[in-house]
C-alpha positions as CSV (number, residue, x, y, z in Angstrom):
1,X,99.7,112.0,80.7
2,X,101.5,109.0,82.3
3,X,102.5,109.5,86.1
4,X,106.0,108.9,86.8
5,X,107.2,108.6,90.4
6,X,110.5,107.6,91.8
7,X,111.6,106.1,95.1
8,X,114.9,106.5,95.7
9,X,117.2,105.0,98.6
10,X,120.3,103.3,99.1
11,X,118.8,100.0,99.6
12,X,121.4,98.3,101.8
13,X,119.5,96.3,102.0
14,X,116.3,96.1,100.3
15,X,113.6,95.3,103.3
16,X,109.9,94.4,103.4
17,X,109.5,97.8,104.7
18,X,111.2,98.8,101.4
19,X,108.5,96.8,99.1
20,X,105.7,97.7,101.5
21,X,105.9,101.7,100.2
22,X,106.9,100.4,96.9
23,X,103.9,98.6,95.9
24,X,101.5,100.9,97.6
25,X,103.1,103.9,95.4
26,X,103.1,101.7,92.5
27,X,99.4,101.8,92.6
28,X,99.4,105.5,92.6
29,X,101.1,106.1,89.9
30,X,101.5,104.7,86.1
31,X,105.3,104.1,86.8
32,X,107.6,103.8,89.7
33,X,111.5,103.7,89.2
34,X,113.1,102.3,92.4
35,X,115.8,104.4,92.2
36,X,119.3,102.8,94.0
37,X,121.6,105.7,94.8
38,X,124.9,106.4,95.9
39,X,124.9,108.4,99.4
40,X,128.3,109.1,100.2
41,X,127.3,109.3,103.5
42,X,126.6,106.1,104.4
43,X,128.8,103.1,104.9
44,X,127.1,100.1,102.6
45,X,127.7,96.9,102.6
46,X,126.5,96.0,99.3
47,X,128.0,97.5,95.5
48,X,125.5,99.8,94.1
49,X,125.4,96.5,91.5
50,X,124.7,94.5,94.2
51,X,122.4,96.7,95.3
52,X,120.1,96.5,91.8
53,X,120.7,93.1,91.8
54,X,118.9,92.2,94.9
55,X,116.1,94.8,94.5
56,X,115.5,93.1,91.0
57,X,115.0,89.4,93.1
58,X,113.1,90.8,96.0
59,X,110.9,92.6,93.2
60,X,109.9,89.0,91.9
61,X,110.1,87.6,95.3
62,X,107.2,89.2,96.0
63,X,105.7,89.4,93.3
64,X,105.4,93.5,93.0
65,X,103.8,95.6,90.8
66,X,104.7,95.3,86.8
67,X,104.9,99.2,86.8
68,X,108.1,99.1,88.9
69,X,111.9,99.6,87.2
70,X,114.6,99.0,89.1
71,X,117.4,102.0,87.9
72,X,120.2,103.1,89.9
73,X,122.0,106.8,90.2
74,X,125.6,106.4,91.0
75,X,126.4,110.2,90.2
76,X,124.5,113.1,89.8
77,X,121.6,115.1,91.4
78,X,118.2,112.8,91.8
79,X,116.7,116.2,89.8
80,X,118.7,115.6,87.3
81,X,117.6,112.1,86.6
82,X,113.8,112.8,87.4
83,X,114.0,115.9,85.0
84,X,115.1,113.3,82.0
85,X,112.9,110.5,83.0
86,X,109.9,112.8,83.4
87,X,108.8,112.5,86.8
88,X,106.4,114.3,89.0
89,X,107.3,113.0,92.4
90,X,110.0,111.5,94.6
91,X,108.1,108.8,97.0
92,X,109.7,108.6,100.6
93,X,108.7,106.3,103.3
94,X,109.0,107.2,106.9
95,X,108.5,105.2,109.8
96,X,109.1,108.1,112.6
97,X,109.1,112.5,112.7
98,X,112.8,111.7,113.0
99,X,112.4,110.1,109.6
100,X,110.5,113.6,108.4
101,X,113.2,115.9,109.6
102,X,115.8,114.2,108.7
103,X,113.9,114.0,104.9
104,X,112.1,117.3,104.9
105,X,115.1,119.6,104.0
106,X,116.3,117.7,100.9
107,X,112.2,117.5,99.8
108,X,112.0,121.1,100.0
109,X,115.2,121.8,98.2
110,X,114.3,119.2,95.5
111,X,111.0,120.9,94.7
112,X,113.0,124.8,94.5
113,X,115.6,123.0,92.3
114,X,113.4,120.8,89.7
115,X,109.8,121.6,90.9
116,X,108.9,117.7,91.4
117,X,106.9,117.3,94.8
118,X,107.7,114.6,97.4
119,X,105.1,112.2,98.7
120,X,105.3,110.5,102.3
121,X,104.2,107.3,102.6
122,X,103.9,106.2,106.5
123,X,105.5,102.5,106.9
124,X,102.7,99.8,107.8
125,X,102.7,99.4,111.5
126,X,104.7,96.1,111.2
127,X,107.5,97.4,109.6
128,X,107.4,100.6,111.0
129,X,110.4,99.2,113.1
130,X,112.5,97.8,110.7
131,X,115.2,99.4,108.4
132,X,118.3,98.2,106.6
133,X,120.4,99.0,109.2
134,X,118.5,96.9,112.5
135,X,118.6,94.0,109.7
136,X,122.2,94.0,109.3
137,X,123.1,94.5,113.2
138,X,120.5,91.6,113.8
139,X,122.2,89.1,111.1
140,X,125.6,90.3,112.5
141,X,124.7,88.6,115.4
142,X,123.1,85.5,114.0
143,X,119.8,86.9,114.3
144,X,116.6,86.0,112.1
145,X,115.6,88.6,109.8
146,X,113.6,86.1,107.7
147,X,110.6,88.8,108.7
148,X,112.3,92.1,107.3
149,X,113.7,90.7,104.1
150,X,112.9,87.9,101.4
151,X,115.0,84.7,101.3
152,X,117.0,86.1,98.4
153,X,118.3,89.0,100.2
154,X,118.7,87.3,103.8
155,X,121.1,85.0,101.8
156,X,122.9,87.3,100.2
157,X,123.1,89.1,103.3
158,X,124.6,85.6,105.4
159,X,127.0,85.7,102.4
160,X,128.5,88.9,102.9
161,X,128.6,89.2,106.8
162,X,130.4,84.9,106.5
């Protein structure tokens, strides 16, 4: 039976942190959508297009696993769309317990709704700092991120904060 697995997030930014859990999950399972989703509440700065678009050149950027598909889920329930792709787990990195409780409830209300189980991956200890968020403050004020994101995104990211 082939293990699917899908690690979703709003990815606004993709980070290194981002591809760290990525490619560690991709080695658990036989395939891992990246799932780019809609959360209405968060402010992005990047189109849900966007969004794939840069996950897709980070992805070769780094060379990542070929078991990874980049798919997005602009509507809907994640169940929904792991139900019709066939998955057996969500994959969610944390860096913190804040990260846990904030992603505990929704894990436990995706298993009673669909029955798929959520992993947690811990972030590495050097990026167990960084999230999209501290990246886009830190380039909003003519920081380097060149060590949270690949070159692709960190342009794409001068672009949109110009």
């Amino acid at each position: 039976m082939k293990t699917i697995a899908i690690y979703p997030g709003s990815f606004d930014p993709i980070t290194l942190g981002h591809l760290s859990i990525l490619n560690r999950a991709a080695a658990l399972f036989d395939e891992v959508h990246l799932m780019v989703v809609h959360n209405p509440n968060k402010k992005v700065l990047f189109s849900i297009a966007e969004r794939v678009s840069l996950c897709n050149k980070a992805l070769l950027e780094v060379q990542a696993a070929s078991n990874i598909i980049v798919d997005e889920l602009s509507s809907g329930l994640l169940v929904d769309k792991a139900q019709e792709l066939g998955a057996q787990a969500f994959i969610k990195g944390f860096r913190t317990s804040a990260d846990i409780e904030y992603e505990l409830p929704m894990a436990q209300v995706n298993r009673d709704l669909s029955c798929v189980e959520t992993i947690f991956l811990p972030a590495e200890p050097g990026y167990g700092y960084v999230s999209s968020s501290l990246v886009k403050e830190v380039l909003a004020l003519n920081g380097d991120v060149s060590g949270y994101v690949t070159p692709n995104v960190a342009s794409a990211l001068k672009e949109k904060l110009k």
